[in-house]
C-alpha positions in Angstrom: 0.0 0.0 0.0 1.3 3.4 -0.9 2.0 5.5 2.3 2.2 9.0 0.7 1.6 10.1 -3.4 1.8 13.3 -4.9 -1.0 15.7 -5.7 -2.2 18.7 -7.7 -2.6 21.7 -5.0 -4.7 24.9 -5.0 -2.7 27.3 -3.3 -2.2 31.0 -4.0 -1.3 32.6 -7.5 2.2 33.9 -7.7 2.6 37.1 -4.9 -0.7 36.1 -3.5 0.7 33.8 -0.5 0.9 36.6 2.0 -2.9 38.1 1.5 -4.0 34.5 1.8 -2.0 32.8 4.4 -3.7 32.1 7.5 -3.0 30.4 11.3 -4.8 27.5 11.8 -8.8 27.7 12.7 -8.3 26.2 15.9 -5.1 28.8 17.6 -7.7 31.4 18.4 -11.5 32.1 18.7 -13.7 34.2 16.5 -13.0 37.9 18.1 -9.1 36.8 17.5 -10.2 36.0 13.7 -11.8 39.3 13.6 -9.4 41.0 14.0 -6.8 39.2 12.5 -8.6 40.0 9.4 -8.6 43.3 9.5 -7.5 44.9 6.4 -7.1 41.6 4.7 -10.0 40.5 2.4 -8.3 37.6 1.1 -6.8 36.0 4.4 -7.9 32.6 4.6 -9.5 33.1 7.9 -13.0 34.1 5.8 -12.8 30.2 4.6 -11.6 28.3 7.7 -13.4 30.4 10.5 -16.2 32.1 8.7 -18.1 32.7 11.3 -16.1 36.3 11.4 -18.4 37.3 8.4 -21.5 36.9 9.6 -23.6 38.9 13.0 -21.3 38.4 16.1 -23.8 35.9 17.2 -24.3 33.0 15.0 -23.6 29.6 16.6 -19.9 29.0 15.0 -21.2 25.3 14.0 -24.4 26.7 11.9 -25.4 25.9 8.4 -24.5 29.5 7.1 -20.8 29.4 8.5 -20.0 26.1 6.1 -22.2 27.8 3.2 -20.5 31.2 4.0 -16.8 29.2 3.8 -17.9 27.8 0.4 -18.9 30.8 -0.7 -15.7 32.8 0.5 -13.6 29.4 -1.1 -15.3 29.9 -4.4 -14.6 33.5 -4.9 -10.9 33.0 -3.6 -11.0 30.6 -6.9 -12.9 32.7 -9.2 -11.0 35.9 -8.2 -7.8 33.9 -9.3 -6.5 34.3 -6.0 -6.4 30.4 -5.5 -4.9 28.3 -8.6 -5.2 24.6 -9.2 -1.1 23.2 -10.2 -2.0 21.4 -13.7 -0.1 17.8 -12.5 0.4 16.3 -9.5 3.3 17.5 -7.3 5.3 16.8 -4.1 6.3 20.7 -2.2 8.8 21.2 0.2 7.7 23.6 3.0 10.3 25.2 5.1 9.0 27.2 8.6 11.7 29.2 10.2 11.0 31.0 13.6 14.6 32.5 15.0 16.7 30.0 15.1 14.2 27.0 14.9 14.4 25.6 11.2 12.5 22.9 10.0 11.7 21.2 6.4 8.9 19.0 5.6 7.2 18.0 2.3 3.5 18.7 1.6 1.7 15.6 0.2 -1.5 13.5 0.4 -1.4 10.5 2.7 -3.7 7.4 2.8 -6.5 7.3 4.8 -6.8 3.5 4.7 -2.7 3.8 6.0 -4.5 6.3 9.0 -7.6 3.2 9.3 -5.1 0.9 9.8 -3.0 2.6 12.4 0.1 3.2 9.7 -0.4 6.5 10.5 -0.3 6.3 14.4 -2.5 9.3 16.9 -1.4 9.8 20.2 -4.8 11.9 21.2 -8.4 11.3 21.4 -10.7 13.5 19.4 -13.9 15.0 20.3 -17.1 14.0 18.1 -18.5 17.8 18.0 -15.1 19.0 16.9 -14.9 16.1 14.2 -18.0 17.1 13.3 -17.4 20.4 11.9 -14.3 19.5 10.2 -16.7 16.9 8.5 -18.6 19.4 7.3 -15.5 22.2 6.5 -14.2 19.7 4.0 -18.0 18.5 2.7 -18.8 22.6 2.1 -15.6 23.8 0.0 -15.0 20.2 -1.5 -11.8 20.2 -0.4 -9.3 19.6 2.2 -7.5 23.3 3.4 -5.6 22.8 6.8 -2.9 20.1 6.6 -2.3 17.7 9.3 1.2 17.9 11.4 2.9 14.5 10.7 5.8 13.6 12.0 8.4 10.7 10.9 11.7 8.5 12.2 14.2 10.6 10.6 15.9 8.8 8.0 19.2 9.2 5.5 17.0 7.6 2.2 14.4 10.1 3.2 16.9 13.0 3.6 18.9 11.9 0.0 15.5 11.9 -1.7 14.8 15.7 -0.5 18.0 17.2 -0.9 18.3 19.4 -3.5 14.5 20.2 -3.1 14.8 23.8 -1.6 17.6 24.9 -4.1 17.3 28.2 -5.6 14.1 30.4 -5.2 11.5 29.7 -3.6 7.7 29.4 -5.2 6.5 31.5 -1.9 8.5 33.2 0.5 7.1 36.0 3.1 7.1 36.4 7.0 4.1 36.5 8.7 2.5 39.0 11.5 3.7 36.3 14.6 7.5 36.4 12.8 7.0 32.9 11.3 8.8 33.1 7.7 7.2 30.2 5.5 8.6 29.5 2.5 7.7 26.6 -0.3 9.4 25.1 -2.9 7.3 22.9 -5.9 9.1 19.6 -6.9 7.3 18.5 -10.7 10.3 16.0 -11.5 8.7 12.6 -12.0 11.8 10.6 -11.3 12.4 12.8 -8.4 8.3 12.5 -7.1 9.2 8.9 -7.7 12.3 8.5 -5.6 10.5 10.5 -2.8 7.6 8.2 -2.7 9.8 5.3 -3.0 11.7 6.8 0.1 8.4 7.7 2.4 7.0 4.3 1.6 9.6 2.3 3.1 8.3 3.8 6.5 6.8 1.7 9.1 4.3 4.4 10.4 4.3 8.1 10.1 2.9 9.9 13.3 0.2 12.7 13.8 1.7 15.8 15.6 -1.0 17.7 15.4 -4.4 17.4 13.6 -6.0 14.5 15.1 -9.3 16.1 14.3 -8.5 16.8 10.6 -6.9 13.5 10.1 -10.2 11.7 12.0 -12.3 14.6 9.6 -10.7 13.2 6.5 -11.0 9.0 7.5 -14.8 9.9 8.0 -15.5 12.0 4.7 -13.7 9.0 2.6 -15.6 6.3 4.5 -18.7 8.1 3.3 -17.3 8.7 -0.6 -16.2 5.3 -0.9 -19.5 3.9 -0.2 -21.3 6.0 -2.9 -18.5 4.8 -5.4 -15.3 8.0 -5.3 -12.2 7.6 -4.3 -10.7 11.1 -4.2 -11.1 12.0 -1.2 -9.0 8.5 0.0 -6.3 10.4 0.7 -5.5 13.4 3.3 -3.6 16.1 3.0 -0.4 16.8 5.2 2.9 18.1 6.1 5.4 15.1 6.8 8.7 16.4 8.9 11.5 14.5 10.4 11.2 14.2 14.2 14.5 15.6 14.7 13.8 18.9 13.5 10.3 19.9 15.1 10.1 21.9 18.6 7.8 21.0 20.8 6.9 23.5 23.5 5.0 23.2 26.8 1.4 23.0 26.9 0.0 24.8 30.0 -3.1 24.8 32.4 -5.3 27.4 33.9 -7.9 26.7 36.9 -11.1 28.6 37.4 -10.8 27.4 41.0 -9.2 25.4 43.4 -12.2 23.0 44.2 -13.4 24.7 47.8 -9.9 25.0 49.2 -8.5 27.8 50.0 -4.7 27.9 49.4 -3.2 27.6 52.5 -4.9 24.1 52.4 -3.8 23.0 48.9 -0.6 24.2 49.3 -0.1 21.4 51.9 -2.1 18.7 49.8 0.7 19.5 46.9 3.1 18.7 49.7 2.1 14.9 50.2 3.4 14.2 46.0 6.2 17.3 45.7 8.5 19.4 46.7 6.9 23.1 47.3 9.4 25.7 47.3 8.5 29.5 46.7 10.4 31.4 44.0 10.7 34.8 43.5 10.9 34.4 39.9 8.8 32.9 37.3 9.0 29.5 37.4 9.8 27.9 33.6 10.4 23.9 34.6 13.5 22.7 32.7 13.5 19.0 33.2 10.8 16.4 33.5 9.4 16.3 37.0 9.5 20.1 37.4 6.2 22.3 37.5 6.1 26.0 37.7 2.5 26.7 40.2 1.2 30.6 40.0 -1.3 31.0 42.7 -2.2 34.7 44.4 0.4 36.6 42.5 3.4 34.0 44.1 5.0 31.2 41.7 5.9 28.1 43.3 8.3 25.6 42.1 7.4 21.9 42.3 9.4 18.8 42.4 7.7 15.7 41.8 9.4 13.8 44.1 9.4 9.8 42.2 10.2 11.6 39.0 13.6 10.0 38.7 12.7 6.9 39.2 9.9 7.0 36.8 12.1 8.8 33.9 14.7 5.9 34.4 12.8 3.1 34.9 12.0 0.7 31.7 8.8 2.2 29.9 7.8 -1.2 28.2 4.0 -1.1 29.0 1.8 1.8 27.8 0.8 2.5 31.3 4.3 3.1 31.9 4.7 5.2 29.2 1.8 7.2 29.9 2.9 7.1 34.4 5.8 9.2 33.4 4.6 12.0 31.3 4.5 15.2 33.4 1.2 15.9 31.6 0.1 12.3 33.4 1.3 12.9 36.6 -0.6 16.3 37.0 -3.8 15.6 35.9 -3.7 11.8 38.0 -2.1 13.3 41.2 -3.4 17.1 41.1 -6.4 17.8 38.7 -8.5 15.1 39.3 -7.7 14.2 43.4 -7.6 17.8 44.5 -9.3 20.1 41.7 -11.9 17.5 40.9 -11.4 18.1 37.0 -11.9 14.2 35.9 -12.3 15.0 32.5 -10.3 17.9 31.2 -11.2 17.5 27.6 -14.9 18.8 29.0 -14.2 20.3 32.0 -15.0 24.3 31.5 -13.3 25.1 34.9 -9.9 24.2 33.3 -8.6 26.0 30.0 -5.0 25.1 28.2 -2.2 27.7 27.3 0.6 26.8 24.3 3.4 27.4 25.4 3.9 30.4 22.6 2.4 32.7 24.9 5.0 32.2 27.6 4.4 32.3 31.0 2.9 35.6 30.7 0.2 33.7 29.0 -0.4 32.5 32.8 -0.1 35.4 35.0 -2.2 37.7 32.7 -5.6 34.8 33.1 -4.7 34.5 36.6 -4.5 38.4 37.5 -7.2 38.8 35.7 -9.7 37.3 37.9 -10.6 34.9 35.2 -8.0 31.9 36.7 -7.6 31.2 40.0 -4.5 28.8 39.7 -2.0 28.7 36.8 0.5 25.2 35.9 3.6 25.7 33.8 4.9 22.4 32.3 8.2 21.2 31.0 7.4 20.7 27.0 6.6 16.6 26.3 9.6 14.7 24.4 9.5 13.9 21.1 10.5 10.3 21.9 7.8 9.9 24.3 5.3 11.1 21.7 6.5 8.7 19.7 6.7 5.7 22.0 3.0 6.9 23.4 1.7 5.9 19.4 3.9 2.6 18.9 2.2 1.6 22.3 -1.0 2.1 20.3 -1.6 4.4 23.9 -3.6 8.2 24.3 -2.0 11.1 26.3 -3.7 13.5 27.9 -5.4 16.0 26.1 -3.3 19.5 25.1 -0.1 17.4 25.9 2.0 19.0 23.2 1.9 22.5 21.5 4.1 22.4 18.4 5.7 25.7 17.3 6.1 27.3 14.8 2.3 26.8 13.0 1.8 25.3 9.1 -0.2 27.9 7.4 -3.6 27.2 6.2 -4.5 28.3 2.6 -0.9 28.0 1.3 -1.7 24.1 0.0 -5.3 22.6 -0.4 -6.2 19.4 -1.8 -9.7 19.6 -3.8 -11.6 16.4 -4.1 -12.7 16.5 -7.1 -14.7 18.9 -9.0 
């Protein structure tokens, strides 16, 4: 079975990229799309959130926000501000933020790989969230925000690329948040054909992010296949070497602490860490470490069996999943002392990428908003990785990859 092919994108006309380009739907609500949008007629925010078009208070999940997205999708095409390539291609997309780098190629990926766990999740999804992707790619025909995959770095992988990013790029422009994306089209067929080769020797390729997408995309096929198409059997994506990506912390933010006052659950956190007050903020560096902001004081905590955990032999999935920091807040903090049991539903509790810094914390806890903030040591990219072979689920917002893949720049229609 073929892993990955190539495919004929719609992505901006030359100089367009910029106007288009957008941040993923799901990185900020709809009064953060406003005004991201601002100015910018063409930013692909009017297709993937297009809510921001219509009165402020239409239920984001309504009938008029998928007809509104094909209708914004359509004009984007019309306008010729969205052109289809005229053969199928493989892209090389490079993100550089500062000094983080990374290179991964754009292609489609297939869904009966993703059905048969060839193309391995680490997180659960939620059916209302799958839901509206279902009907995103049903209204524009098409598939516009590529999933995050992630691969065993590889020298065959890295011979069949190189040379890809030579000379100018087909795109190349910094956005607002200081990301510079640039992309490269590869039309070779012996060189498609050595890539494909190269990708298809894998064993699995891994979802970094876009389990929702990729869960969006097995549904929407399921359904075409039955009524007799095949187009839509494969999913787009951006495929890059583990070794390269950045993973930063994904953090928490508590309405309240549960009836407690603090005095009290300071001493709970006592009987599982180490509590030490810190006159500084508090950004953990090693696994095992938390950074606690509670009544304008940070507190740094030391899960006291975290070395033993971290060295002991993590054969089992339960082991795997014991010694993820992520793990060993929510089993001995969240749920036991904040009574959040289910943090994927849980209103009380909220999640902070790790983008935002630790500001990100304070500012929701000053506020009034938060009561109690957790900073978190960023997951590792092994762990990710060994979490999917073990065919085992994290917790939910346990990874924040940085920087973002644009969504507009590539799109894969399904058929016209």
């Amino acid at each position: 079975m073929s892993l990955i092919q190539p495919f004929a994108a719609l992505r901006p006309a030359p100089g367009r990229a910029a106007d288009v380009a957008a941040p993923p739907y799901d990185v900020m609500n709809t009064a953060e799309a406003r005004a991201m949008v601002s100015g910018r007629p063409h930013s692909f925010l009017h297709v993937s959130r297009a809510e921001i078009d219509l009165p402020a208070d239409t239920d984001p999940y309504s009938a008029a926000v998928y007809a509104c997205a094909a209708k914004h999708f359509s004009q984007l095409r019309r306008d010729g501000v969205l052109v289809a390539d005229s053969q199928p291609c493989y892209y090389l997309y490079r993100l550089t933020l500062g000094a983080q780098v990374q290179t991964g190629l754009v292609a489609v990926a297939s869904v009966v790989a993703y059905q048969q766990q060839r193309i391995k999740k680490h997180e659960l999804t939620r059916t209302e969230k799958e839901d509206d992707r279902v009907r995103h790619i049903e209204a524009v025909n098409a598939q516009t925000g590529p999933v995050f995959w992630v691969y065993r770095d590889q020298p065959a992988i890295r011979k069949a690329l190189a040379g890809g990013a030579a000379g100018d790029a087909d795109v190349d422009f910094t956005a607002a948040d200081g990301v510079r994306h640039q992309l490269w089209r590869i039309s070779n067929v012996a060189r498609m054909r050595a890539i494909s080769a190269a990708f298809n020797r894998l064993d699995a390729l891994y979802i970094a992010d876009g389990h929702h997408r990729a869960a969006a995309a097995a549904r929407v096929a399921e359904k075409r296949r039955a009524a007799g198409a095949s187009a839509a059997d494969w999913t787009l994506g951006v495929l890059f070497p583990h070794t390269d990506v950045c993973i930063l912390s994904y953090n928490r933010v508590v309405r309240d602490l549960n009836g407690l006052d603090s005095a009290t659950f300071l001493q709970r956190l006592a009987a599982h860490f180490t509590v030490t007050p810190s006159a500084q903020p508090v950004a953990p560096a090693q696994m095992g470490e938390f950074g606690l902001y509670l009544e304008r004081h940070w507190y740094h905590l030391h899960y006291s069996h975290a070395a033993a955990t971290a060295t002991s032999a993590a054969n089992t999935a339960e082991q795997l999943l014991n010694r993820l920091d992520v793990n060993v807040l929510q089993t001995l903090v969240l749920e036991p002392l904040l009574g959040i049991t289910d943090p994927r539903r849980d209103n009380r509790i909220d999640f902070v990428g790790g983008s935002r810094g630790l500001m990100g914390l304070t500012q929701r806890v000053d506020s009034g908003e938060m009561t109690v903030a957790f900073a978190l040591c960023p997951t590792a990219m092994d762990d990710l990785l060994a979490v999917a072979d073990a065919n085992a689920i994290m917790p939910p917002k346990s990874t924040w990859f940085e920087p973002k893949l644009a969504d507009g720049l590539v799109c894969h229609l399904l058929g016209e």
